[in-house]
C-alpha positions in Angstrom: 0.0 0.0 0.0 1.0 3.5 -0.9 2.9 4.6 2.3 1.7 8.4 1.3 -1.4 7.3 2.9 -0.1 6.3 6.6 -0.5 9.3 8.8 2.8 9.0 10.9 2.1 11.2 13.4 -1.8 12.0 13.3 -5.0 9.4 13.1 -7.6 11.4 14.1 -11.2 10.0 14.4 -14.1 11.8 15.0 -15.9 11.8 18.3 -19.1 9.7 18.3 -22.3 11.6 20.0 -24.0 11.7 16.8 -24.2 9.2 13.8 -23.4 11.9 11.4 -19.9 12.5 12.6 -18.8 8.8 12.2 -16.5 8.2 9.4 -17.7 4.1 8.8 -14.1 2.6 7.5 -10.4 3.8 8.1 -9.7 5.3 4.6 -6.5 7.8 3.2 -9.3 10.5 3.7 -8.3 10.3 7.6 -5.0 11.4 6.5 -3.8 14.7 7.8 0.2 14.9 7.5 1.0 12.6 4.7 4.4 11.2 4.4 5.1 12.7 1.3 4.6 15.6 2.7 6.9 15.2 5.3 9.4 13.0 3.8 13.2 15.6 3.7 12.5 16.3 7.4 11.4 12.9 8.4 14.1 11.9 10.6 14.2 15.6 12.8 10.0 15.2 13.0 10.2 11.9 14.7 12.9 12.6 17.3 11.5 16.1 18.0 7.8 13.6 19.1 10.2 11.2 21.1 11.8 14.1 22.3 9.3 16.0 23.7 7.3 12.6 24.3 8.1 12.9 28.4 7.3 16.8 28.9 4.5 16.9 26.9 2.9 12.9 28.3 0.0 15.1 30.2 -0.9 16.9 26.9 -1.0 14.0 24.5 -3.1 11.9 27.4 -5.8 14.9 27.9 -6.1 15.8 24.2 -6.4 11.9 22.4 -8.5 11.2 25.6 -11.1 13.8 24.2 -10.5 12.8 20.9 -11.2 9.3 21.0 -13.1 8.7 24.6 -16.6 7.9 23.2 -19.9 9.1 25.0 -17.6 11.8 26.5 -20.0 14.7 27.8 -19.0 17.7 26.3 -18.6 19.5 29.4 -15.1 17.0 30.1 -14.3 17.5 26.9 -13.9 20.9 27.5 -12.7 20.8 30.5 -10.0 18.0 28.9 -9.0 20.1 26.1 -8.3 23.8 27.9 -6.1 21.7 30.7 -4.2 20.3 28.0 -3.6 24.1 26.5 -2.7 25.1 29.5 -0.2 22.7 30.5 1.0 22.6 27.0 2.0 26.5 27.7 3.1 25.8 31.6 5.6 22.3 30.0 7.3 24.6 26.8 7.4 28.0 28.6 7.4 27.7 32.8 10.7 29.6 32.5 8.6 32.7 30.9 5.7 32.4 32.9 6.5 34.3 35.8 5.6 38.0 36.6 9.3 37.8 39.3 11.8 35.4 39.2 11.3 32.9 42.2 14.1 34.6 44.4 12.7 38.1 43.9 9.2 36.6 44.3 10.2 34.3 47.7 11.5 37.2 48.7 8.3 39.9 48.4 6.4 36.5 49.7 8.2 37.0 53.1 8.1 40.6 53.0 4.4 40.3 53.1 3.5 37.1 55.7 6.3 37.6 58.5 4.4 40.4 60.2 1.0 38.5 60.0 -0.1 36.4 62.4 0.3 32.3 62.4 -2.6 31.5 61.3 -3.2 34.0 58.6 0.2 33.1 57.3 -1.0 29.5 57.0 -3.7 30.6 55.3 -2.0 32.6 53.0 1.0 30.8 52.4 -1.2 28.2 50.1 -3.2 31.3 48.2 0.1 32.6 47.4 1.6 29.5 46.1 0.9 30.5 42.4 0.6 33.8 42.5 3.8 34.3 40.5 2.2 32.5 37.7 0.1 33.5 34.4 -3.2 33.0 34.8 -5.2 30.8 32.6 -6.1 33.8 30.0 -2.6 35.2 30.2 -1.3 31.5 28.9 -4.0 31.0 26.4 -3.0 35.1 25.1 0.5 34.2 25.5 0.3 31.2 23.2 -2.2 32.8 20.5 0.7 35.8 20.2 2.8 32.6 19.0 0.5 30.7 16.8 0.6 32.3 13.2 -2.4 34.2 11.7 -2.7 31.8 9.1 -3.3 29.0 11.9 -5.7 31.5 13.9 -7.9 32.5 11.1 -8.9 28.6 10.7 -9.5 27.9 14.4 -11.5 31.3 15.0 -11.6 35.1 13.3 -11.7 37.0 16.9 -9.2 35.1 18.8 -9.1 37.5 21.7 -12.7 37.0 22.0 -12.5 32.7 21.6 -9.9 32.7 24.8 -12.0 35.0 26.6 -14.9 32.8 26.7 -12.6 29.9 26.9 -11.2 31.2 30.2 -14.4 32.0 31.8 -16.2 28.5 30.9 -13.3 26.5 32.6 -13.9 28.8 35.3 -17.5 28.3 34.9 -17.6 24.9 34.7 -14.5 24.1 37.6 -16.2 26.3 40.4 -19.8 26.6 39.0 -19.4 30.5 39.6 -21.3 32.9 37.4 -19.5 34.0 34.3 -21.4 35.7 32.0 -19.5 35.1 29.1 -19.3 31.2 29.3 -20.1 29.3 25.9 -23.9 28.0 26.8 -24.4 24.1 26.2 -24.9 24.3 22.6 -22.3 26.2 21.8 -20.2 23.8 23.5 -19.7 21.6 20.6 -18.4 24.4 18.1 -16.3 25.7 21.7 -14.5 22.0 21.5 -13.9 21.4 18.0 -12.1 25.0 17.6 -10.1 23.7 20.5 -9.0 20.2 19.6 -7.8 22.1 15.5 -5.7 25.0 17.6 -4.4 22.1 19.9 -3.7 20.0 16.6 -1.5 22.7 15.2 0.4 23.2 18.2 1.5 20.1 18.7 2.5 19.7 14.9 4.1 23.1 15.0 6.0 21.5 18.1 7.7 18.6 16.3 8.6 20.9 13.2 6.0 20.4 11.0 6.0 23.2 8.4 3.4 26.0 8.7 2.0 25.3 5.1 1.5 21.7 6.2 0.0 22.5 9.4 -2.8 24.6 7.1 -3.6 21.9 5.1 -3.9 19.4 7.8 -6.3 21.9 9.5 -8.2 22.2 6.5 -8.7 19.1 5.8 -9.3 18.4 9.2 -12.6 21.2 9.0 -13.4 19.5 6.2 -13.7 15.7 7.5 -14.8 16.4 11.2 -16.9 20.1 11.3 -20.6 19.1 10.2 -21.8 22.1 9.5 -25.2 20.9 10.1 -24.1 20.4 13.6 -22.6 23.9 14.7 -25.5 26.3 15.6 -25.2 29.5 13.8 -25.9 31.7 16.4 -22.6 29.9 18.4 -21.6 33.5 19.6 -17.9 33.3 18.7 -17.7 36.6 17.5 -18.3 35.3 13.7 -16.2 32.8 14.2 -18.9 30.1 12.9 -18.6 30.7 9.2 -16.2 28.2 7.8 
């Protein structure tokens, strides 16, 4: 068989809450990163995946888990999928991620317990404990400043707006506090999909898959696993839902 049609890195199946996702039969249609399209840079592709295979473990188990877990709710998908972003940031740039660098930071820390009380220091020694680090948002803002417009325009058109919502539905749906701009359950679905494609091209970016390749994949990707059918219009991602 044509090894052209062996996905090396990528065998992405759709996930099965409704019969008109489900692709019936394994076919080169499933395809995303061809090896012809890879072939020069092979070798450097598959040791960057080996590689990065330890750092990035948590990522890869979050993100095939929504990917291929059938009868997942679409609320742990979510959930699933903005961990996985976030670590992905917190495993490639925890060296960037800090607003002081953890001596200046121990340092202010002390500054600001010692004259307090025991227990108030107890208390505020573990609310503290990652206060020197982005916030969800700040990560998600951080890593959209690195993903290339081409890439962006094919996830979402208002990108600010996507990670907005993004952030306040994980904090929606972790603490069940109010947050107005949380994506409501049927928007969920469209939410997830735009997810798993930006999460798809950062992980192929990762391993030194070339930009134009990464579009194609993406595109095709849309193509096989985004029923239009089954993404309301009125998905309030900021015109986002016209593909």
């Amino acid at each position: 068989m044509n090894p052209s049609r062996f996905s090396l890195l990528e065998y992405l199946r759709l996930s099965r809450r409704d019969p008109r996702e489900t692709l019936p039969h394994w076919s080169h249609r499933d395809v995303l990163v061809p090896l012809s399209s890879i072939g020069p840079s092979l070798e450097q592709v598959l040791n960057a995946w080996f590689d990065r295979a330890s750092l990035l473990r948590p990522v890869y188990t979050l993100y095939f888990s929504a990917l291929y877990s059938e009868g997942m709710y679409l609320e742990s998908e979510f959930l699933s999928l903005a961990q996985a972003v976030e670590i992905f940031h917190r495993s490639l740039y925890g060296d960037e991620d800090k607003y002081f660098s953890s001596s200046e930071f121990r340092r202010y820390r002390k500054a600001m317990l010692s004259p307090l009380p025991k227990r108030a220091r107890d208390l505020l020694q573990s609310k503290l404990a990652h206060a020197n680090e982005y916030s969800l948002k700040e990560r998600l803002d951080d890593l959209s400043s690195k993903t290339p417009p081409s890439v962006k325009h094919l996830v979402v058109k208002d990108f600010d707006d996507f990670t907005t919502r993004v952030k306040d539905t994980r904090h929606h749906l972790t603490h069940y506090s109010s947050q107005k701009r949380a994506f409501t359950e049927e928007e969920l679905f469209g939410a997830n999909r735009r997810l798993r494609l930006w999460l798809m091209a950062l992980l192929l970016s990762e391993i030194g898959i070339p930009e134009p390749v990464v579009i194609e994949a993406l595109k095709k990707y849309k193509r096989l696993n985004f029923p239009t059918e089954l993404l309301p219009r009125n998905e309030g991602l900021s015109q986002g839902t016209d593909w």
